[in-house]
C-alpha positions in Angstrom: 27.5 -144.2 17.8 26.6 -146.6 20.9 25.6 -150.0 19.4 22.4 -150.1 19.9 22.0 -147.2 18.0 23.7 -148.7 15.4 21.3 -151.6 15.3 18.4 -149.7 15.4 19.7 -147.6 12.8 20.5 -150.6 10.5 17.0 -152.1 11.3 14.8 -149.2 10.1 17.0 -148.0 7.6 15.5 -150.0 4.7 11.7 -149.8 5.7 12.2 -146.1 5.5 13.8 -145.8 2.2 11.4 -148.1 1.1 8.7 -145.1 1.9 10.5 -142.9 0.1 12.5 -141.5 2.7 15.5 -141.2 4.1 16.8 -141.4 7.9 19.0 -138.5 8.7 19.8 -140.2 12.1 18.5 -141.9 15.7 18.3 -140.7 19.2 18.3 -143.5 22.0 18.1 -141.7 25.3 18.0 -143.9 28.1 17.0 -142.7 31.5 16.5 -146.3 34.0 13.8 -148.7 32.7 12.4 -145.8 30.4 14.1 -145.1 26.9 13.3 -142.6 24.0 13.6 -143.3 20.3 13.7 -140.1 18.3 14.1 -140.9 14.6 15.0 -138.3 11.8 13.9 -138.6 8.6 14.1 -136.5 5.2 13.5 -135.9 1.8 14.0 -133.6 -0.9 10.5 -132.5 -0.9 10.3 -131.9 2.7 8.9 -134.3 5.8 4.9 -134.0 5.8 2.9 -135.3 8.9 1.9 -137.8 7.2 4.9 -139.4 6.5 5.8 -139.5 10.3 2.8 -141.2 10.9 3.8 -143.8 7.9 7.7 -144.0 9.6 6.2 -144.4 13.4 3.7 -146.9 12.3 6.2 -148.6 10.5 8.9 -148.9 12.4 6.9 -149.6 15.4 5.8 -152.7 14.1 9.5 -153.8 13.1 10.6 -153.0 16.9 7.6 -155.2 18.1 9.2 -158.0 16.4 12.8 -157.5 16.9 12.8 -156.0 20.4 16.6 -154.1 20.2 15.5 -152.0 23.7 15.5 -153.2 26.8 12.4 -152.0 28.7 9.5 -149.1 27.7 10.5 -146.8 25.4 8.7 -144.1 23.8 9.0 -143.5 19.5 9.2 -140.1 18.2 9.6 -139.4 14.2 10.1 -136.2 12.9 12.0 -134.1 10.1 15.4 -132.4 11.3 13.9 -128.8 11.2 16.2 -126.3 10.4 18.8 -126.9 13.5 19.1 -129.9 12.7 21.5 -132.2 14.6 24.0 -134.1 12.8 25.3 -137.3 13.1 27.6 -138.6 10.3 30.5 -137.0 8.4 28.6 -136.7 5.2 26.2 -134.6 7.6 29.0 -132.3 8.8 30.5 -132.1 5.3 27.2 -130.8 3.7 27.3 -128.4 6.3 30.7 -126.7 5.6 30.8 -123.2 6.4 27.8 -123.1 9.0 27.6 -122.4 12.8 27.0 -125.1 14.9 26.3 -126.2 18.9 28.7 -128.9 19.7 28.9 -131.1 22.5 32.4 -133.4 23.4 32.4 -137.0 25.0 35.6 -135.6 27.1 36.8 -132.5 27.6 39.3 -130.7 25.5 41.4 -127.8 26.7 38.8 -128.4 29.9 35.6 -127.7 28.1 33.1 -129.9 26.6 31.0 -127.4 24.6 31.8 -125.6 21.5 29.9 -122.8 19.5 31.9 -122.3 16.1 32.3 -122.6 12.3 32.8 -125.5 9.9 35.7 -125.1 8.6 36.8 -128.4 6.7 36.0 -132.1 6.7 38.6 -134.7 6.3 38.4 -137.9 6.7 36.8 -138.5 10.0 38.3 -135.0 11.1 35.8 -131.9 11.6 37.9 -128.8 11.6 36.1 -125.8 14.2 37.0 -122.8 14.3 36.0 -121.0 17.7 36.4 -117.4 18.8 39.7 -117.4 16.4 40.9 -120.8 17.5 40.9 -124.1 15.2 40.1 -127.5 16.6 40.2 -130.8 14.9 37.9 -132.9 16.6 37.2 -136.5 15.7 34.0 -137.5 14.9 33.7 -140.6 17.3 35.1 -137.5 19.7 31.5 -135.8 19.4 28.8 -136.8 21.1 26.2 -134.4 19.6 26.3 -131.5 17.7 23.5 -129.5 15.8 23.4 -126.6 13.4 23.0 -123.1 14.9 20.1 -121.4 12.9 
């Protein structure tokens, strides 16, 4: 996770519990003076409408004050939906046994892109297996990965 990820992440986090939700993960896609903000939030219960609007007008308010992105940026909130990326090892663990899509930082055995199986969680080890092969790939290794519904 980039650090200003991690910043936004740990300046939102409590204003979105406090709504009664949680935040399944952050997004910061930068492309030159423009960014994009895509925040993930869930519940139990399920993500209503409404509660985006609560989490966007909340959050955008917090941002106005503490300013963590350089430059215009654009805030989208929305639940996961059912291929939903994942972004920490709890994420990954809960998902044990599903397909995902898988994207690499660097390439291993000269790809980047993996379509496979959960196999195991250990540690920060997520174990793949593709097309009969197993990988252990390390989280800080993945730059994005989502489940295949």
């Amino acid at each position: 996770m980039n650090s200003s990820v991690t910043l936004i992440t740990e300046l939102i986090d409590t204003t979105i519990q406090a709504l009664g939700l949680d935040l399944w993960g952050v997004e910061l896609l930068q492309q030159g003076k423009y960014s994009l903000l895509r925040i993930y939030i869930e519940r139990e219960e399920g993500v209503m409408i409404e509660d985006c609007e609560k989490v966007s007008r909340q959050v955008s308010a917090l941002m106005d004050v503490e300013d963590p992105i350089a430059g215009e940026y654009t805030l989208e909130v929305s639940s996961p939906g059912l291929d939903r990326p994942l972004f920490r090892i709890e994420h990954y663990s809960q998902y044990v046994g599903s397909e995902v899509d898988l994207k690499l930082r660097r390439p291993l055995d000269g790809r980047r892109k993996f379509k496979g199986q959960i196999i195991k969680v250990s540690g920060g080890i997520v174990g793949l297996l593709v097309e009969g092969f197993e990988y252990d790939l390390e989280l800080s290794d993945i730059e994005k990965a989502s489940i295949v519904f």
